[in-house]
C-alpha positions, 0 to 999 in steps of 0.5 A: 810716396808720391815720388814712388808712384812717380818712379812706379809709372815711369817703370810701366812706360818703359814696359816694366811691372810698375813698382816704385821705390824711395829712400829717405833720411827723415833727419833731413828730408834728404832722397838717397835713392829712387828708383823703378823696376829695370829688371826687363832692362837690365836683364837682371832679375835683381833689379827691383826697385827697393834694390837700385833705390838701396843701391843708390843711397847706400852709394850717397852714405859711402855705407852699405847701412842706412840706420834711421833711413826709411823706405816707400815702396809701392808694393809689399816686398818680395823676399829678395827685397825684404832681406835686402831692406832688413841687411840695410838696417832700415828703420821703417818700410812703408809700402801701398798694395799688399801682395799675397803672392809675392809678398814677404812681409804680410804674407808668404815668409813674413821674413820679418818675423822670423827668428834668423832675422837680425833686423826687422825694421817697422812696417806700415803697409796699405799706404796709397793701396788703391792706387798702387793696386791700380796702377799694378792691374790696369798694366798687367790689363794692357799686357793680356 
């Protein structure tokens, strides 16, 4: 969660809503992917960081699947994110602060609990809430 964060801060710099996002093979430890938001960036409201972080670790397997694979995110997933995680065959999302107006997987859909998922990997949320929830508010603070 630590390099998250790291990636999450990193977005913040460049101006982007700071949202970090890893994904790891706990097998071997491995980081396949890591990333920030770059949706400012990028111009390309798909550019979250669960998306480019599944992006690069799906291009290190050679697979479009990364089963047994886990995810650390700083924020709750969106929808978008969570049908991208769901789609990748996860085996677990953990996630710092819970987002009652965009998240999808404590609140809103709560895609994972749907019955036209195919996949809902374990979900463990609250992981370093009150620094994620920091870092989301003193950034949107500076933005007023």
């Amino acid at each position: 969660m630590d390099i998250a964060f790291q990636e999450a801060e990193a977005a913040a710099a460049r101006g982007e809503v700071p949202v970090g996002a890893v994904v790891v093979d706990p097998a071997t430890g491995a980081i396949l992917g890591r990333a920030g938001n770059r949706t400012e960036e990028l111009a390309d409201p798909t550019a979250h960081a669960e998306i480019l972080a599944l992006r690069q670790a799906c291009a290190a397997r050679g697979s479009p699947r990364l089963p047994g694979c886990d995810l650390y995110v700083t924020l709750e997933p969106c929808a978008l994110c969570a049908a991208a995680l769901s789609f990748a065959r996860l085996r677990r999302v953990y996630f710092g602060a819970y987002d009652p107006k965009g998240g999808a997987v404590d609140h809103g859909p709560r895609f994972y609990r749907q019955p036209t998922c195919h996949h809902a990997p374990e979900v463990y949320g609250g992981i370093g809430e009150t620094r994620a929830g920091a870092l989301l508010r003193d950034f949107f603070k500076s933005r007023r």
